[in-house]
BADREN-176285 format. One record per residue (C-alpha): residue number from 1; residue in three letters; y, z negated, x. Coordinates in steps of 0.05 Angstrom, whole numbers, always signed. Example, Ala and Ser with C-alpha at 12.3 -4.5 7.8 and 13.67 -1.06 7.14 Angstrom:
<kolmi seq="1" type="ala" north="-90" up="-156" east="+246"/>
<kolmi seq="2" type="ser" north="-21" up="-143" east="+273"/>
end
This chain:
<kolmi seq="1" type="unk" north="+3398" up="+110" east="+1133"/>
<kolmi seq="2" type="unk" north="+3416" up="+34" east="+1149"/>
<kolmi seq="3" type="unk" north="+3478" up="+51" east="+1090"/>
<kolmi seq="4" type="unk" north="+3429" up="+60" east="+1031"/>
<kolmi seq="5" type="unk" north="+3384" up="+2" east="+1048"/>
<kolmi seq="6" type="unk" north="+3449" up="-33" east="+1051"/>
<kolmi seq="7" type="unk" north="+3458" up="-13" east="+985"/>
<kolmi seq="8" type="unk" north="+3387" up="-30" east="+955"/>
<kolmi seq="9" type="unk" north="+3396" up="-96" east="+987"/>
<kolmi seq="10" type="unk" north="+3463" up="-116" east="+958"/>
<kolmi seq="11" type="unk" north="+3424" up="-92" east="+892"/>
<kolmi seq="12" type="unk" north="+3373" up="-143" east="+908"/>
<kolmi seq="13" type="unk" north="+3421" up="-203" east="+910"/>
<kolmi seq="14" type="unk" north="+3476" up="-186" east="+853"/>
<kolmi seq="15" type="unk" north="+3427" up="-153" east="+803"/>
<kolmi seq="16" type="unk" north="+3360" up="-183" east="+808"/>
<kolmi seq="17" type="unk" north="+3393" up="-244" east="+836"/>
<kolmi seq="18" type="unk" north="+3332" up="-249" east="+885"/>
<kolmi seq="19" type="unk" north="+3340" up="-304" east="+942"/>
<kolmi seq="20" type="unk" north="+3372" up="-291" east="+1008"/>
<kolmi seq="21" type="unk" north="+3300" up="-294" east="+1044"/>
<kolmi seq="22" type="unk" north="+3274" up="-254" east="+997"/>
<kolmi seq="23" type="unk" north="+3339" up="-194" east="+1017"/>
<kolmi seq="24" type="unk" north="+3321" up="-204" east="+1089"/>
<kolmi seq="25" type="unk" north="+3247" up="-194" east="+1087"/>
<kolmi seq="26" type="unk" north="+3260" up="-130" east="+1056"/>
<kolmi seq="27" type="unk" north="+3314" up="-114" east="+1113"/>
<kolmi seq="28" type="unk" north="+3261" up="-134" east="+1160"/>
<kolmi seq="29" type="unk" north="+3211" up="-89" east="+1132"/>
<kolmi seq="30" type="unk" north="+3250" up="-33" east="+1118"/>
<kolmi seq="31" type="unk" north="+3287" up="-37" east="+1190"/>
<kolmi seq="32" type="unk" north="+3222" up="-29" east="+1221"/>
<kolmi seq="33" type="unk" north="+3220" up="+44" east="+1185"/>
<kolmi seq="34" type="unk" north="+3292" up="+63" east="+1201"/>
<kolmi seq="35" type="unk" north="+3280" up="+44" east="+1272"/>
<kolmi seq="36" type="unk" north="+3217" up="+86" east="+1272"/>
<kolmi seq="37" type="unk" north="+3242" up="+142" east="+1250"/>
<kolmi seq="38" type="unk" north="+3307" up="+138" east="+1290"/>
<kolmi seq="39" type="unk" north="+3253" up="+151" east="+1347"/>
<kolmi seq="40" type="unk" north="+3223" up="+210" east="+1309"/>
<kolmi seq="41" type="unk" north="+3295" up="+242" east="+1301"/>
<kolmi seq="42" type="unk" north="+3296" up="+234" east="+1226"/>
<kolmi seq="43" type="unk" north="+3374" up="+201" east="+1213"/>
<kolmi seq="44" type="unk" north="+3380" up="+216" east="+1138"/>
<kolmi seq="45" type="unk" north="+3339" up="+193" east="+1080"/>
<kolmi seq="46" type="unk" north="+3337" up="+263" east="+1045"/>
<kolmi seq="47" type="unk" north="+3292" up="+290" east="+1100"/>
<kolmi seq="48" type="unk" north="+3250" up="+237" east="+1102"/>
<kolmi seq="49" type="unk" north="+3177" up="+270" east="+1075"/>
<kolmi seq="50" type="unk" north="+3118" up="+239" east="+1054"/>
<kolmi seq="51" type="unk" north="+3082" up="+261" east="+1120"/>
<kolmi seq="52" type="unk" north="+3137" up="+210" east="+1156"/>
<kolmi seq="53" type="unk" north="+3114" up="+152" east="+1106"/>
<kolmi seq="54" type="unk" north="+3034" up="+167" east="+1123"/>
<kolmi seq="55" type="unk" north="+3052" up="+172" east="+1195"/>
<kolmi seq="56" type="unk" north="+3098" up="+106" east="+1203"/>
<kolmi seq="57" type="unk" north="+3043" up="+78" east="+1169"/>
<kolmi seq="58" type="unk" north="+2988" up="+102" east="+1204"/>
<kolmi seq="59" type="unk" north="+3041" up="+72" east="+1268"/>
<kolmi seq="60" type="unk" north="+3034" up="+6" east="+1246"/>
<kolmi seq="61" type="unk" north="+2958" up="+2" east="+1230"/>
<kolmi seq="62" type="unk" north="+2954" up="+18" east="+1298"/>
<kolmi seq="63" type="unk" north="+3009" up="-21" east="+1325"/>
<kolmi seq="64" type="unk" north="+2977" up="-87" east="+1367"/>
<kolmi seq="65" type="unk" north="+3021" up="-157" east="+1350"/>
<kolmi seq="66" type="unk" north="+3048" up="-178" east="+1416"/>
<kolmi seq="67" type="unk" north="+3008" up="-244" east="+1436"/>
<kolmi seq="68" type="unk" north="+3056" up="-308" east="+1429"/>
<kolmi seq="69" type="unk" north="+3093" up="-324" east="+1495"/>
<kolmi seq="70" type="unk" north="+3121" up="-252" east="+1514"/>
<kolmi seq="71" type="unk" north="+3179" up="-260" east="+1488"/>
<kolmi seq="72" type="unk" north="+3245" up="-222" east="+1461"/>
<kolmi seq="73" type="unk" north="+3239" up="-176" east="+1523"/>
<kolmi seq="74" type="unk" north="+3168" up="-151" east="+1510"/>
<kolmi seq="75" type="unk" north="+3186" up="-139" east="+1431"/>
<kolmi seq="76" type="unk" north="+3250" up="-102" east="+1458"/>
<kolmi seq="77" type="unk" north="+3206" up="-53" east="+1498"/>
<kolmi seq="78" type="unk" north="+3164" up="-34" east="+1453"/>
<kolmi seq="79" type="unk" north="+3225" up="-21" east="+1397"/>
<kolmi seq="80" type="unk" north="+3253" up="+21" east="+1449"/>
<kolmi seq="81" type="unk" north="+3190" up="+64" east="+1475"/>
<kolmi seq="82" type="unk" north="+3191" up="+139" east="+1457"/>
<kolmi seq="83" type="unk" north="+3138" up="+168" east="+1416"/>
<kolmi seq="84" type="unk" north="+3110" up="+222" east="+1455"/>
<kolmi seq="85" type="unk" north="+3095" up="+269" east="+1403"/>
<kolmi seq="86" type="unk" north="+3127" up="+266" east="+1325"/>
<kolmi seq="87" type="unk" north="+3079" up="+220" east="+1293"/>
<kolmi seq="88" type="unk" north="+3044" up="+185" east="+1345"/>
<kolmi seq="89" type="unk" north="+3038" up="+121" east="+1365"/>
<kolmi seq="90" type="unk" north="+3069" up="+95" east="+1438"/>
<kolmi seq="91" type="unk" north="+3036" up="+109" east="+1503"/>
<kolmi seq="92" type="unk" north="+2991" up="+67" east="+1531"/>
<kolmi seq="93" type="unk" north="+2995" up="+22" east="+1451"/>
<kolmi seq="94" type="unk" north="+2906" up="+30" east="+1454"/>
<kolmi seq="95" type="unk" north="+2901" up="+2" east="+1517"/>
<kolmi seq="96" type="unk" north="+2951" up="-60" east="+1501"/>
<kolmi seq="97" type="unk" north="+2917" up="-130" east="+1494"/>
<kolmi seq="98" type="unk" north="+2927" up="-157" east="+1426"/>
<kolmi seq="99" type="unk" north="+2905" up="-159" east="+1358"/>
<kolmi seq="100" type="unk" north="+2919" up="-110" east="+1305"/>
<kolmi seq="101" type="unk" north="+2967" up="-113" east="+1252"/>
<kolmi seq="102" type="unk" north="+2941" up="-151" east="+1190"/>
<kolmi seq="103" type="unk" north="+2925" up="-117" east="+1129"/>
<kolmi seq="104" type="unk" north="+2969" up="-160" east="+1093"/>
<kolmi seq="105" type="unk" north="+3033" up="-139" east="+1135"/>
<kolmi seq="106" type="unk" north="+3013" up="-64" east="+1122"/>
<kolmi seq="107" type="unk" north="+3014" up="-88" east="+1043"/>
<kolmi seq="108" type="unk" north="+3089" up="-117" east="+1048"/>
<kolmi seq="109" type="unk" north="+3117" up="-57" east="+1092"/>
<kolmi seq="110" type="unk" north="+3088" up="-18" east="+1026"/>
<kolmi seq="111" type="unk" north="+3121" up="-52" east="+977"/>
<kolmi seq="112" type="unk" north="+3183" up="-50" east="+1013"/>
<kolmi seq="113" type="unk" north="+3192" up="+18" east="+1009"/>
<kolmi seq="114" type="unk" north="+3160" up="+27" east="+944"/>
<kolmi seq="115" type="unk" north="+3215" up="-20" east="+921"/>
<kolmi seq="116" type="unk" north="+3263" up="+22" east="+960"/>
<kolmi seq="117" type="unk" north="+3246" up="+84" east="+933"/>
<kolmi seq="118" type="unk" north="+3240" up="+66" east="+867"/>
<kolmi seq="119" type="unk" north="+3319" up="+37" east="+866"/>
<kolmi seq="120" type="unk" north="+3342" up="+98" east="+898"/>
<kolmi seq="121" type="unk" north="+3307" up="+140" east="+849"/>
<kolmi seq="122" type="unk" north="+3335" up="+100" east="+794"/>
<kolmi seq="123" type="unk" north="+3414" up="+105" east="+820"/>
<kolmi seq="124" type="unk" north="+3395" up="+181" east="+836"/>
<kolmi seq="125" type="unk" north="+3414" up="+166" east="+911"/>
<kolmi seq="126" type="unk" north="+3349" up="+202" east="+930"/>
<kolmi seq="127" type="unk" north="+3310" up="+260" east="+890"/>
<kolmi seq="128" type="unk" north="+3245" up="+237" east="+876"/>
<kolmi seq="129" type="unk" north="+3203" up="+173" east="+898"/>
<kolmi seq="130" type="unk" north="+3153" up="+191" east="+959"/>
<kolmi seq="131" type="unk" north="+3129" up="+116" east="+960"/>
<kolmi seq="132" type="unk" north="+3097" up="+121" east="+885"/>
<kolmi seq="133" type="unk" north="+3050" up="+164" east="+933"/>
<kolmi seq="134" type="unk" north="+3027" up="+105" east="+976"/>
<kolmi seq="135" type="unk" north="+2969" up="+62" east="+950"/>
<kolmi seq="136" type="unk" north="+2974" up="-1" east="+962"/>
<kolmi seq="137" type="unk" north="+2911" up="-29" east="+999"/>
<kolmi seq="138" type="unk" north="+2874" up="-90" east="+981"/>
<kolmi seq="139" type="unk" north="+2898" up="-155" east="+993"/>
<kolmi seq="140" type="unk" north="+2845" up="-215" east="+1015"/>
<kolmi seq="141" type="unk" north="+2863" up="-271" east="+971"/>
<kolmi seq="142" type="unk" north="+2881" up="-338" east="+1005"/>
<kolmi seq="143" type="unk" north="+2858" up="-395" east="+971"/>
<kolmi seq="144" type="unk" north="+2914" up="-451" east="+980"/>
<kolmi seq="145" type="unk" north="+2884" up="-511" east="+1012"/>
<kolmi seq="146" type="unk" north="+2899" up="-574" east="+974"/>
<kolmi seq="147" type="unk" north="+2904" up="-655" east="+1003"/>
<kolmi seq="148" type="unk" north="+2841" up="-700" east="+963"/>
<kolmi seq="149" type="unk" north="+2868" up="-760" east="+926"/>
<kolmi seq="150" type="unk" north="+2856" up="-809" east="+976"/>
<kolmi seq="151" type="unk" north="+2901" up="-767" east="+1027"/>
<kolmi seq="152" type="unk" north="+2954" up="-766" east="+969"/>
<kolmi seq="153" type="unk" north="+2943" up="-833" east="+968"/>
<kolmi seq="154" type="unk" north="+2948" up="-849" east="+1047"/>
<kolmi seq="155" type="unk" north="+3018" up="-807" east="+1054"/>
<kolmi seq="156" type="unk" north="+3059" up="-839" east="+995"/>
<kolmi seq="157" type="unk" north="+3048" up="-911" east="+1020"/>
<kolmi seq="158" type="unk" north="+3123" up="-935" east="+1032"/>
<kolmi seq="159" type="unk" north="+3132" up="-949" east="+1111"/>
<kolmi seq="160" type="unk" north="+3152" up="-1016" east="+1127"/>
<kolmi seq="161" type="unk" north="+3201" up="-1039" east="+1142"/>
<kolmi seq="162" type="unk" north="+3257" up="-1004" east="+1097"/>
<kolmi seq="163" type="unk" north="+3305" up="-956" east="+1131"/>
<kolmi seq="164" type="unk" north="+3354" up="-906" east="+1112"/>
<kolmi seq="165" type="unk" north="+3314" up="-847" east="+1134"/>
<kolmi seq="166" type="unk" north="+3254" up="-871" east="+1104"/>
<kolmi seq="167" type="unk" north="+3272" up="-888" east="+1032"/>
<kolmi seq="168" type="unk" north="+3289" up="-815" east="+1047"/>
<kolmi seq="169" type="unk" north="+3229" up="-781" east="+1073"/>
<kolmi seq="170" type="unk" north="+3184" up="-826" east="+1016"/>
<kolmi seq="171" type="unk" north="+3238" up="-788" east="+951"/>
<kolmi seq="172" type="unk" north="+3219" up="-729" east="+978"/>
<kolmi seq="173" type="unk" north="+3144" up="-732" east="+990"/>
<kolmi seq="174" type="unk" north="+3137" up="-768" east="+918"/>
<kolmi seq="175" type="unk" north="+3180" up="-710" east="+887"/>
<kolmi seq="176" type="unk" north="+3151" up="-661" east="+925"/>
<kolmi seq="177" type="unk" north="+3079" up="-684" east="+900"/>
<kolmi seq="178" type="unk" north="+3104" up="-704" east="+832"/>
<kolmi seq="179" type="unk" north="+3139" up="-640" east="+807"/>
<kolmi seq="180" type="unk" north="+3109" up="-585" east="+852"/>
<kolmi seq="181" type="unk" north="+3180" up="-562" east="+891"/>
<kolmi seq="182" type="unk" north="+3182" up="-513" east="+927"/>
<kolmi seq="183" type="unk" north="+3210" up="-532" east="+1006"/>
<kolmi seq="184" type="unk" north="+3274" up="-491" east="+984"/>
<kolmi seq="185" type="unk" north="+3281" up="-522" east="+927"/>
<kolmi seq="186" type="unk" north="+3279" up="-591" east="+958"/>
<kolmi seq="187" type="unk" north="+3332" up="-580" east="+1012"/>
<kolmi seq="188" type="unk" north="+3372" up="-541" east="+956"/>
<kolmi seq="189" type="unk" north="+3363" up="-597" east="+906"/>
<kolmi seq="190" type="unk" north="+3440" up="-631" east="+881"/>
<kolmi seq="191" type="unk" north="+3452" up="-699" east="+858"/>
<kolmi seq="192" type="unk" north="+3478" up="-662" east="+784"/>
<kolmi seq="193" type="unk" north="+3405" up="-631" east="+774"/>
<kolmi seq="194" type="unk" north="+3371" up="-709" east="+770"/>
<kolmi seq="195" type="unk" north="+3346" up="-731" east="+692"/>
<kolmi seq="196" type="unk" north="+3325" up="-793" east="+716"/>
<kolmi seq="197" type="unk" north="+3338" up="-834" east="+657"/>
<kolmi seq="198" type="unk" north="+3300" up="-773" east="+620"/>
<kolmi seq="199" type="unk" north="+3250" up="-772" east="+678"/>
<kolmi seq="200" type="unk" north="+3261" up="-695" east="+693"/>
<kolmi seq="201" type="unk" north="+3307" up="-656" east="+736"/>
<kolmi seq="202" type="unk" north="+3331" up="-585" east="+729"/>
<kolmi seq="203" type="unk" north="+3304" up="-533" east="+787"/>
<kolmi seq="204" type="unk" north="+3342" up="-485" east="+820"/>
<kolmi seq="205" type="unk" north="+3283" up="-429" east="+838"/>
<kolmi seq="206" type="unk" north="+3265" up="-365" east="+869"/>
<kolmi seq="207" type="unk" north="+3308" up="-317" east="+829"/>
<kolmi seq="208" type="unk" north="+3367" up="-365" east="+813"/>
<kolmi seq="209" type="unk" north="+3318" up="-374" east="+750"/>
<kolmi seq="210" type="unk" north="+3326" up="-448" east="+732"/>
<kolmi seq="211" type="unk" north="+3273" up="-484" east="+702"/>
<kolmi seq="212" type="unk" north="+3264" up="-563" east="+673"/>
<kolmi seq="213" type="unk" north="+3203" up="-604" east="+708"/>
<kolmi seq="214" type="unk" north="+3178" up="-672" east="+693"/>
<kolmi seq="215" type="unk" north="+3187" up="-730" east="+735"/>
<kolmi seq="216" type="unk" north="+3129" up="-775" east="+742"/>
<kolmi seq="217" type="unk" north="+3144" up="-857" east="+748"/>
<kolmi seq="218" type="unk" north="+3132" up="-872" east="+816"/>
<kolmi seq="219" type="unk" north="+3175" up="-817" east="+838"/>
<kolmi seq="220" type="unk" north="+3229" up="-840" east="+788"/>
<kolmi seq="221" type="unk" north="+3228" up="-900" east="+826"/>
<kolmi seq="222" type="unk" north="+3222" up="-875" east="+899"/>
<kolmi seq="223" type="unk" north="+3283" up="-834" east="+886"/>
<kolmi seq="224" type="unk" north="+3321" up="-890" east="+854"/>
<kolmi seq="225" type="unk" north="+3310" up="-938" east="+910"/>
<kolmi seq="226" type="unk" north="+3335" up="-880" east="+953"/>
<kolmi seq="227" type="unk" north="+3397" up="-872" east="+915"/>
<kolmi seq="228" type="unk" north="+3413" up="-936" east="+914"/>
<kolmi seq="229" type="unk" north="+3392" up="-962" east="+988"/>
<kolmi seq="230" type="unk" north="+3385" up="-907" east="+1025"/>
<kolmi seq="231" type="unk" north="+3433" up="-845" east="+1007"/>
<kolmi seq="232" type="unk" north="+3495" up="-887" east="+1008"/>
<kolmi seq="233" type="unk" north="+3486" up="-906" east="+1088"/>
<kolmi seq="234" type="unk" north="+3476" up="-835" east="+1098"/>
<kolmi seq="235" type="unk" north="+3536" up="-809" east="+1063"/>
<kolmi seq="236" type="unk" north="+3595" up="-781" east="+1097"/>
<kolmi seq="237" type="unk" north="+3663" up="-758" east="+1069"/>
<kolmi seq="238" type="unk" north="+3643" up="-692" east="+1086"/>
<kolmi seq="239" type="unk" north="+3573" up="-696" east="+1057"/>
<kolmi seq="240" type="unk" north="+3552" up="-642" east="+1002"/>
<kolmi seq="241" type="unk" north="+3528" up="-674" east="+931"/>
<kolmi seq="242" type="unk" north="+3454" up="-649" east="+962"/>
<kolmi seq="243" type="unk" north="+3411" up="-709" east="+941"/>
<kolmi seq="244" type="unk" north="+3369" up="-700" east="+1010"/>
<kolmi seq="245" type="unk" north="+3407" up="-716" east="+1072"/>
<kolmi seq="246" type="unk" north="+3399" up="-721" east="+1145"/>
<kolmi seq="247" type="unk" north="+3424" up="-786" east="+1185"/>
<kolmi seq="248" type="unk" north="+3488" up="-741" east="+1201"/>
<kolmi seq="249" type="unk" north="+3504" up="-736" east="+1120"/>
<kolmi seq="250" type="unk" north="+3488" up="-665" east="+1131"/>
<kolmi seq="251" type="unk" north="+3446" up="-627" east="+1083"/>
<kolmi seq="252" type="unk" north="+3378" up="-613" east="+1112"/>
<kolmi seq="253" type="unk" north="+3356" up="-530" east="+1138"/>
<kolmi seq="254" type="unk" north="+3293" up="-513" east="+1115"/>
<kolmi seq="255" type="unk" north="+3252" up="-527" east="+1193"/>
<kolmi seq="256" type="unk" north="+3286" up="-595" east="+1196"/>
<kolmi seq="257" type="unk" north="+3263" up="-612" east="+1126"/>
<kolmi seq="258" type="unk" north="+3193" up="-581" east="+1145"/>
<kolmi seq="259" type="unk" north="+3197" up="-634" east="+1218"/>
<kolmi seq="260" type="unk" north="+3204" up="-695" east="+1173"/>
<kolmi seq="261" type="unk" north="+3146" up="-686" east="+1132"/>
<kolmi seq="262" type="unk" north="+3102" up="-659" east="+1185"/>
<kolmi seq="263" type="unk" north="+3122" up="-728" east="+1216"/>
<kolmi seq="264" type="unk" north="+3114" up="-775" east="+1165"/>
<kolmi seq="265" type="unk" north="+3050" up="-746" east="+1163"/>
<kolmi seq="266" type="unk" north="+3026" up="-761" east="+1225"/>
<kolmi seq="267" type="unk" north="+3059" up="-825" east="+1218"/>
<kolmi seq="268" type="unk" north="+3012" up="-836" east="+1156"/>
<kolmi seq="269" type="unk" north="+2949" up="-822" east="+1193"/>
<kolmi seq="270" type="unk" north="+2922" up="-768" east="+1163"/>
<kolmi seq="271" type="unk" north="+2886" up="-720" east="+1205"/>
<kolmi seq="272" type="unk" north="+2900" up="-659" east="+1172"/>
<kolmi seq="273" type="unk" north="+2948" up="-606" east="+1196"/>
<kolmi seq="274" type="unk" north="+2990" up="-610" east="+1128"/>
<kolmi seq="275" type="unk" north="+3051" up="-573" east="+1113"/>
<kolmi seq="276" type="unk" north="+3107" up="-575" east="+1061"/>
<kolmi seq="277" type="unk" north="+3075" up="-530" east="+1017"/>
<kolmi seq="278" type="unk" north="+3002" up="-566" east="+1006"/>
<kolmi seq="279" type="unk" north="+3042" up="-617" east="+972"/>
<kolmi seq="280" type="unk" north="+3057" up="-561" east="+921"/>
<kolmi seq="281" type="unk" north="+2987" up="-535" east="+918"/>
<kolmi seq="282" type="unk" north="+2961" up="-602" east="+906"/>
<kolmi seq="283" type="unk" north="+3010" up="-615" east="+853"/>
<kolmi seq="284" type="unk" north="+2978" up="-557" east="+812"/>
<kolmi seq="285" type="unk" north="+2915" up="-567" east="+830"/>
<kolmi seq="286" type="unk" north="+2901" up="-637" east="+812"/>
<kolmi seq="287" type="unk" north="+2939" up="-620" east="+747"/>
<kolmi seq="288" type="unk" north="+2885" up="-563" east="+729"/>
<kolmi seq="289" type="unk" north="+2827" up="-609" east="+752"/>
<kolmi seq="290" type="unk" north="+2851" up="-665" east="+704"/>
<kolmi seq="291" type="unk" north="+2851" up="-604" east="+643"/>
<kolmi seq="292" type="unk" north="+2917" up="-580" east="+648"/>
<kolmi seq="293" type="unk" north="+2933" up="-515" east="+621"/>
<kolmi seq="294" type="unk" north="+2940" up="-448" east="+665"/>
<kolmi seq="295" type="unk" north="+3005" up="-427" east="+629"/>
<kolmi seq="296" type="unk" north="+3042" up="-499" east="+627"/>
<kolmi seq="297" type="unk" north="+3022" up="-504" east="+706"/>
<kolmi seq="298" type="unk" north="+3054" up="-428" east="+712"/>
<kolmi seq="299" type="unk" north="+3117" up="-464" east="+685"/>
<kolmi seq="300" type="unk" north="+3118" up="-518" east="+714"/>
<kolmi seq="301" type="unk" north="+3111" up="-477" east="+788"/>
<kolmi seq="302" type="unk" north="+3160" up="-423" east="+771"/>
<kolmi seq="303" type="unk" north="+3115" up="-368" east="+774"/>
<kolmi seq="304" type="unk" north="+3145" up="-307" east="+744"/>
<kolmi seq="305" type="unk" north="+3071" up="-278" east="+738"/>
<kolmi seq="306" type="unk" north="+3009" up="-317" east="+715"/>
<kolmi seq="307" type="unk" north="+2962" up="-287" east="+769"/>
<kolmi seq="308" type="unk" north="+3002" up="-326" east="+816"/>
<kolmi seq="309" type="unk" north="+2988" up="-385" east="+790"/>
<kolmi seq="310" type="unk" north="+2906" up="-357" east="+771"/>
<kolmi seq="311" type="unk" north="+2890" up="-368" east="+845"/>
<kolmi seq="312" type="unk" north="+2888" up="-446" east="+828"/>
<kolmi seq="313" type="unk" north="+2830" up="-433" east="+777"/>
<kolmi seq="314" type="unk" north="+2783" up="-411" east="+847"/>
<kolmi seq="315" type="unk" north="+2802" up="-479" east="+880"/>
<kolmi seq="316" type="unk" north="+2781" up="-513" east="+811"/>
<kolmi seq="317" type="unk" north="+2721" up="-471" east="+806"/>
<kolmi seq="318" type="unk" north="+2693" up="-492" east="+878"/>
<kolmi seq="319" type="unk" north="+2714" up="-560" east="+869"/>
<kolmi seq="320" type="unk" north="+2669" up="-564" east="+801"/>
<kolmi seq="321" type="unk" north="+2607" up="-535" east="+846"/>
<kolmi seq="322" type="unk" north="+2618" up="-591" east="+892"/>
<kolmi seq="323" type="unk" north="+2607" up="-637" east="+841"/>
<kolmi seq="324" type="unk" north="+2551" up="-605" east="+796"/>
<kolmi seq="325" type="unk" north="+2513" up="-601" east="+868"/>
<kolmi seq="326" type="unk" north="+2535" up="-680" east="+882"/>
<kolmi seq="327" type="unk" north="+2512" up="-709" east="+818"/>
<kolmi seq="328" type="unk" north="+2469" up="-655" east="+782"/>
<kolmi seq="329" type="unk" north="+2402" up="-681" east="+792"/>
<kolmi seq="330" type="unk" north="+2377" up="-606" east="+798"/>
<kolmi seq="331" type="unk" north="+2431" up="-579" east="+845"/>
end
């Protein structure tokens, strides 16, 4: 079984050219099924049946989430605990303590094999597609939380005085804010992709889709200063042409990236638990409260599908009742 998802994911990252993160949550997700029905005795795809689907689902629904601090071993045990009957879930699993499963991990492990199926159907590796079968349930929709203008304001002051590190960490919250990057896309970001002159860069995104975003002023300048004072110093002659480095000239991983900011935050004094990606929502959402349109935001964020970038239009619309009940005199 582990062969063909092999093969669907190898179709992910050569034909679809979808990201590496993207290829392993799908191995995650499908693994989960393999592994499930390893422990049901089904070893081949072609007599997997629809009733096997239903049931791993029904498995998970069910299945608690371990509570934070058990550990590898706990998650190891109950991987390896035999079902005992066909399609039900592990002994004792109702009486664990725990919460249940969300309804938005029952929606991915869904799509996964939907996704599955469908590619195997298409490369006639498997008869017919059971997933088309399984409805997808419905997903709550998370409004992204965005930082005010005077929070925006309070992180990009420039620290004092001057270092290395940073000129550094003040490029990348000013780009980050300015353009609406993605945390990938920051730590992925090369020195041949800056415009500066043109005040845009090019953006490697989810995809391998590349896409042209403008460069506001002040991060022109932030990232100039950085080029000029600060990037040097860090440089090694092993160093990458990544424009973003760490003090060892190495180019940063995506948690070490994710540190810096979480630290210059609280360096900044703003209360708020912020991370990488509220830079991003605030990007679009201050752009749509100032009148900018849906579509040119969609661009601009590298949304392949414009309800993606819709869920901004709820954080506009509460923000506008906010101020009609502020200022309206019959609010």
């Amino acid at each position: 079984m582990q062969t063909l998802v092999e093969d669907f994911l190898q179709y992910l990252r050569h034909e679809r050219g979808q990201s590496d993160n993207t290829a392993k949550t799908y191995a995650a997700l499908l693994g989960k099924f393999t592994a499930w029905a390893a422990r049901q005795n089904v070893t081949d795809w072609h007599t997997v049946d629809l009733k096997h689907l239903m049931a791993f689902l029904q498995f998970e629904r069910m299945r608690n989430v371990l509570p934070a601090g058990r550990g590898a071993s706990a998650t190891s045990q109950e991987d390896n605990v035999a079902d005992p009957s066909p399609f039900s879930a592990p002994r004792g699993a109702e009486r664990e303590a725990g919460r249940r499963l969300s309804g938005e991990s029952v929606y991915l492990e869904i799509a996964a094999l939907r996704a599955f199926y469908k590619f195997a159907e298409n490369e006639k590796l498997l008869p017919a597609n059971l997933a088309e079968n399984l409805s997808l349930p419905r997903r709550w929709q998370r409004l992204p939380k965005a930082l005010s203008d005077d929070e925006i304001k309070q992180l990009l002051v420039p620290e004092r005085p001057e270092t290395k590190e940073n000129l550094c960490d003040q490029a990348i919250l000013e780009l980050a804010y300015a353009s609406g990057l993605r945390l990938s896309e920051l730590k992925n970001l090369r020195l041949e992709q800056l415009h500066l002159d043109a005040g845009f860069i090019n953006v490697i995104g989810k995809g391998n889709k590349e896409r042209v975003v403008p460069v506001g002023r002040t991060a022109v300048a932030a990232l100039n200063r950085y080029l000029e004072a600060g990037r040097p110093k860090l440089v090694t002659p092993k160093s990458p042409a990544n424009v973003f480095l760490t003090k060892r000239g190495t180019p940063f991983a995506a948690v070490t990236l994710w540190l810096h900011i979480k630290n210059r935050v609280a360096r900044a004094g703003v209360a708020r638990n912020i991370t990488p990606h509220m830079l991003r929502h605030s990007f679009a959402t201050h752009l749509l409260e100032h009148g900018a349109d849906l579509r040119v935001i969609q661009e601009l964020l590298g949304h392949a599908n414009i309800s993606t970038t819709e869920v901004y239009t709820h954080v506009t619309g509460n923000r506008l009742r906010e101020i009609h009940r502020k200022f309206h005199p019959r609010a």
